[in-house]
C-alpha positions, -999 to 999 in steps of 0.1 A, spaced: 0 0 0 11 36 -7 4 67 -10 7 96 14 -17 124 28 -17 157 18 -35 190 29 -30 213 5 -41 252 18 -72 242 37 -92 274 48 -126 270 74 -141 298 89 -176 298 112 -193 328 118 -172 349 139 -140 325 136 -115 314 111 -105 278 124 -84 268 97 -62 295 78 -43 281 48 -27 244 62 -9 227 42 13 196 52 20 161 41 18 128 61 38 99 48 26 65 41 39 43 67 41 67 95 23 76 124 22 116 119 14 138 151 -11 164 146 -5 188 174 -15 224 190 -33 239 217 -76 237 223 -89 253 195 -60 251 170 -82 235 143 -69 201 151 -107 190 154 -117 211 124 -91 192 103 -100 162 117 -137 171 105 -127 178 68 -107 147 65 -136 130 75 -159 145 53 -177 159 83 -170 200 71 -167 210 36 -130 234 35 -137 272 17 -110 263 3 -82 240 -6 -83 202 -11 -73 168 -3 -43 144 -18 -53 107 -8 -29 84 -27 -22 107 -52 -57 118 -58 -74 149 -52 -103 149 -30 -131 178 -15 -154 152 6 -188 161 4 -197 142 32 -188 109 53 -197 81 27 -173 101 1 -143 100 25 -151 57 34 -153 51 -2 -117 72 -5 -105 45 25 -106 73 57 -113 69 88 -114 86 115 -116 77 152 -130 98 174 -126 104 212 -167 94 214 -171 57 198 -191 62 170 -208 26 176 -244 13 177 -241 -2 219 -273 -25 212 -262 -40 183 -233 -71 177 -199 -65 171 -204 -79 136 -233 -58 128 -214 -26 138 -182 -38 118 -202 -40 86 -230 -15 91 -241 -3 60 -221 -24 37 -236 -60 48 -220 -90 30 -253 -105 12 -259 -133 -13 -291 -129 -35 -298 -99 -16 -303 -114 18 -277 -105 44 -255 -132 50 -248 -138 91 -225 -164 89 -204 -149 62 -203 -115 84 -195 -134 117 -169 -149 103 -154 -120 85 -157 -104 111 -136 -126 132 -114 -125 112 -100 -87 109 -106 -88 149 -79 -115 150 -60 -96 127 -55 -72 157 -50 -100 182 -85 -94 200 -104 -124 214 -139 -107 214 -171 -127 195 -187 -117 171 -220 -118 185 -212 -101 213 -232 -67 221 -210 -38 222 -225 -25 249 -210 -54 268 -176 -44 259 -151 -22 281 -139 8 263 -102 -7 252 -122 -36 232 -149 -10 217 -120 7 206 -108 -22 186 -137 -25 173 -135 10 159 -102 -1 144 -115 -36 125 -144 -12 112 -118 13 96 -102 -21 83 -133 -38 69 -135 -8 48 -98 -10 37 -86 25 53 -56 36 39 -62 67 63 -66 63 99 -68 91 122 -71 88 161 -86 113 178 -74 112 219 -72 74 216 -58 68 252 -78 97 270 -103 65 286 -79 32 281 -56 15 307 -21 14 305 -29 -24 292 -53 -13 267 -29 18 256 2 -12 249 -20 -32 229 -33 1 210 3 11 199 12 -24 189 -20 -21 166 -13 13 156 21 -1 151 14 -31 130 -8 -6 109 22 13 103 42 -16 90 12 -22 65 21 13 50 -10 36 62 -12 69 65 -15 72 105 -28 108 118 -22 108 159 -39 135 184 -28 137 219 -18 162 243 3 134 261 34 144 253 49 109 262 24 94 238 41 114 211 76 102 215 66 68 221 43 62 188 48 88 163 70 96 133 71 131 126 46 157 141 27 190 125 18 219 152 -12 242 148 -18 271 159 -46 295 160 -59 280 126 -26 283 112 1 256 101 35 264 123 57 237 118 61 202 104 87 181 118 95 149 93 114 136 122 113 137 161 145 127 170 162 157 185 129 176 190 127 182 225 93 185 245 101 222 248 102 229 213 75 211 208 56 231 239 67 267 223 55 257 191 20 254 205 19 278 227 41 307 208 52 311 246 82 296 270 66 273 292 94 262 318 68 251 344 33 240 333 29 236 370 44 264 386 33 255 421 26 282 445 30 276 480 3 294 507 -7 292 539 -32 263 547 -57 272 576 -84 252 591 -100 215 586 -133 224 564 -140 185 558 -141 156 575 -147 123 560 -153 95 588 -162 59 578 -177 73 542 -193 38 526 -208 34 496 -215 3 473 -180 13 448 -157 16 481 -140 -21 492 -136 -3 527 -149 26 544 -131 60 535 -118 84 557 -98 117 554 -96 156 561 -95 184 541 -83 222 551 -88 255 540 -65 264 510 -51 230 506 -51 212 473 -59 175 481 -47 153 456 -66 118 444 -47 98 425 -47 55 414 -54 37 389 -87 32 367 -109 18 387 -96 26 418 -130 43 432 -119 80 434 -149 92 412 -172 71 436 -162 88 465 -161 121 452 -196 112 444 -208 102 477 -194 136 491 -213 152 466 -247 139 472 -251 119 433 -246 89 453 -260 77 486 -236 64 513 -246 32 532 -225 42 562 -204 71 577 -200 106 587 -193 141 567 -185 174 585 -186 205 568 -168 234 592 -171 214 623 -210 209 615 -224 169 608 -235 168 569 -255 143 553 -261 155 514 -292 134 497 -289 155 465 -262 177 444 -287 212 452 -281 204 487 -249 201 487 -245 232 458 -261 254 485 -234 245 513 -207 252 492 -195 218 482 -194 217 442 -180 194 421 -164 191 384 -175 154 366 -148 134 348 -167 134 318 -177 172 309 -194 167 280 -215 143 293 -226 153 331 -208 188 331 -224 206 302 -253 214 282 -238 209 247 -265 224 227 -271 256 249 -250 290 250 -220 298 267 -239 320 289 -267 297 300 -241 270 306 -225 295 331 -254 308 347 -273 270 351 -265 270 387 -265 311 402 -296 317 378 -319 315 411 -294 345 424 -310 362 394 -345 363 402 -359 369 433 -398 356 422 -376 321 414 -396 315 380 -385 347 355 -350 348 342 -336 382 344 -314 383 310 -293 412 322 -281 400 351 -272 365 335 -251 383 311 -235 406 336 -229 376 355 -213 354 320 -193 390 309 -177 392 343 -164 356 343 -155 350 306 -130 382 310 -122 367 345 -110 333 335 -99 344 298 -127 323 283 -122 321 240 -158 322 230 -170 342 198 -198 355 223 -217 344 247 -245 331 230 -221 308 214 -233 267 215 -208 257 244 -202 226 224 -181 248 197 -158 260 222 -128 236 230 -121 210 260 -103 238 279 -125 264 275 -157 240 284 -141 232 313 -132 269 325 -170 277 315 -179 247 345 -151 261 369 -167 296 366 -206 282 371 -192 275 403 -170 301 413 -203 323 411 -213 300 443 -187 310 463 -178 273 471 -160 265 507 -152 229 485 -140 225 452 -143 191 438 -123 185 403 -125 150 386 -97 151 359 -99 187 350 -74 187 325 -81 155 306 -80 162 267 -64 196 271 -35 208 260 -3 222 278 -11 257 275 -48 255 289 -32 230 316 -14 260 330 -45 288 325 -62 256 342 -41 252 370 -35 289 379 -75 291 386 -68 264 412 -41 283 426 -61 312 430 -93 292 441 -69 277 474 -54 311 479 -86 324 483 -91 298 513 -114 276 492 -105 236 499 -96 222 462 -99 185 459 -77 170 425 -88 137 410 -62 128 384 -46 92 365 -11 117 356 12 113 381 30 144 374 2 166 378 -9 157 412 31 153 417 30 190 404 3 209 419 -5 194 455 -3 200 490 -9 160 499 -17 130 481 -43 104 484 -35 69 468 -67 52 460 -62 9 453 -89 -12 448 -121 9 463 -98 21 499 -75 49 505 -44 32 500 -22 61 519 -20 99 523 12 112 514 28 149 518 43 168 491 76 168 506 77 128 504 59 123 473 77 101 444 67 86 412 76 55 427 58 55 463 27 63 449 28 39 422 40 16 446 7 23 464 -15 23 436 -9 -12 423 -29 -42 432 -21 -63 462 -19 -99 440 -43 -119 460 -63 -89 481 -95 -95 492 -120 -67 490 -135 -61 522 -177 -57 523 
């Protein structure tokens, strides 16, 4: 197989926004190409074209030698691309077969043949070394498998362009190995490979050569990476020095302002218990799966506890709902923004003002619009939110500004307890740092900042103490001073034989 990929001027603009500005670069046939820049670089936008999802203003397409302008997604398939997306794009309640083959079923006479598509199917799944049936319901499967599955689809229709879009963002570090040895053995096949990530070890590990975006425009291509240091890479993005993504602040820490005692709950192997203080930044931090989202949920109020004690400023707590616990100043940031943290179809401004709204209007049933976008005007220029305007569809607006959008909802709350479940998954270094500042300035303030996070360095980075969650228990709390790479991890891994306790 050969042929390489080739953007050649590719313009996009939206109303109010040029996302793409004239890229042009080529990936090579039997490489895995990096496609990297900051939120809202145009790596989605690009993504989108490829894919047949956008039409470009202008420019075009080279695939293999031919020039393309997709009109939509069956024109890009037919031209073998594919494009994987962060969201699966699979049908949960039907088989794995059905979704490998979905509108192109292998037939005789007319009828669709099931035996023919089981086994074919079974086929390109072994092909990637995966053990999963055919008839399985991809529902059933965890997200490492569905993500195969993804992969034998892009196969079945002979891709000779495969793009992954934040592949690793939900996998293990198991499922991630046995992703680069596919993405690997698809490389060795001589495909066109197109790799997005803001894990910067990712990059090194996996990729090629590497194109950086920024602001819509093409900065650099790199045809190789040896040499190319992270920092490079980082000012590229960024247009900035970056020496610290972290830069930790130290500040003075004052009194307890949580208490967990005995906190149970049907995810937790054993009861939980720890204290949080006023300006400290708590970290969580353990594998997938661990239980550090179920706890966080308990001490929110989405889940119900079976057993145990919260305090809140010395006073007992028992939350039944989120509202209740919104309105004592405990609030909380989901894992999964898009899904539990935002509105994706409603404005910027109404996604801000979802919880202070009832601040808004005294008679509790009429929206007041002026106040609302007082309230969205003061916090977009606060907390340096990129938005057109502030009726813009929040789902236009990238992962870092989406998540600044939920961090000021709740900064209008005046929270005593900040809760943050992997606030800076899927964004890149430069929002990281925006990202972590905001925290800074949230525990300088005396507001209690709790960090759930799977990278190391960043809890390593940014924290005052560190939880270690293993198996559903608190493994350990460790201080900054003492905390290693290798203690934690040491905590973090399974016990080989543990029990879980009721």
């Amino acid at each position: 197989m050969s042929g390489d990929l080739q953007f050649d001027s590719i313009t996009k603009t939206f109303p109010g926004v040029r996302a793409l500005s004239d890229v042009s670069f080529v990936a090579a046939a039997g490489s895995v190409h990096a496609l990297l820049g900051e939120n809202g670089a145009g790596k989605s936008t690009l993504l989108k074209i490829l894919s047949g999802v956008y039409r470009p203003d202008s420019g075009r397409l080279m695939v293999g030698g031919q020039s393309h302008v997709f009109r939509n997604t069956a024109e890009a398939i037919g031209s073998g691309v594919a494009v994987i997306y962060q969201e699966l794009h699979l049908v949960p309640e039907m088989s794995v077969a059905e979704n490998l083959y979905l509108g192109h079923f292998p037939n005789k006479f007319g009828c669709i043949s099931g035996r023919r598509m089981r086994a074919d199917a079974q086929r390109e799944l072994q092909s990637l070394g995966e053990d999963i049936s055919p008839r399985a319901r991809v529902s059933s499967l965890s997200i490492g498998q569905r993500q195969m599955v993804e992969i034998a689809k892009a196969l079945c229709r002979d891709a000779k362009v495969i793009a992954f879009d934040e592949p690793t963002s939900s996998l293990s570090a198991r499922e991630t190995g046995r992703l680069f040895g596919v993405i690997r053995r698809l490389r060795e096949q001589g495909r066109v490979i197109l790799y997005v990530s803001h894990r910067m070890e990712e990059i090194y590990e996996i990729c090629d050569a590497a194109t950086v975006l920024r602001d819509g425009r093409h900065v650099e291509t790199f045809a190789s990476l040896q040499g190319v240091t992270r920092d490079t890479l980082v000012r590229r993005m960024v247009g900035r020095e970056i020496s610290d993504v972290f830069g930790y602040r130290a500040r003075a820490i004052g009194q307890t302002v949580l208490e967990i005692e005995n906190l149970a709950g049907a995810a937790l192997a054993r009861p939980a218990q720890f204290s949080l203080r006023a300006g400290e930044i708590l970290g969580f931090f353990g594998l997938v799966g661990a239980g550090r989202s179920e706890l966080m949920r308990l001490i929110y109020g989405a889940d119900k506890p079976s057993a145990g004690r919260i305090r809140l400023s010395g006073e007992a707590y028992r939350p039944r709902r989120p509202s209740q616990s919104i309105r004592r100043g405990i609030v909380f940031c989901p894992e999964d923004r898009k899904k539990d943290g935002i509105i994706p179809v409603r404005s910027v401004m109404e996604n801000l003002n979802l919880s202070s709204r009832r601040k808004f209007s005294p008679l509790r049933f009429l929206i007041s619009p002026r106040s609302e976008k007082r309230n969205a005007s003061e916090f977009v220029k606060q907390l340096a939110i990129k938005t057109p305007g502030l009726n813009q569809p929040i789902k236009l607006l990238s992962g870092g500004n989406q998540q600044k959008v939920i961090l000021a909802r709740w900064l209008g709350e005046s929270p005593r307890v900040v809760i943050l479940d992997e606030p800076t998954r899927g964004i890149d270094v430069g929002a990281k740092s925006e990202i972590y500042n905001i925290i800074y300035t949230l525990a300088e303030r005396g507001v209690a900042v709790v960090v759930v996070s799977s990278e190391l360095p960043e809890v390593l980075g940014i924290c005052d103490r560190i939880a270690v969650m293993r198996q559903g228990e608190i493994a350990g709390i460790i201080e900054r001073s003492q905390a290693t790479q290798e203690n934690l991890l040491a905590l973090a891994l399974p016990v080989t034989g543990a029990i879980k306790q009721p």
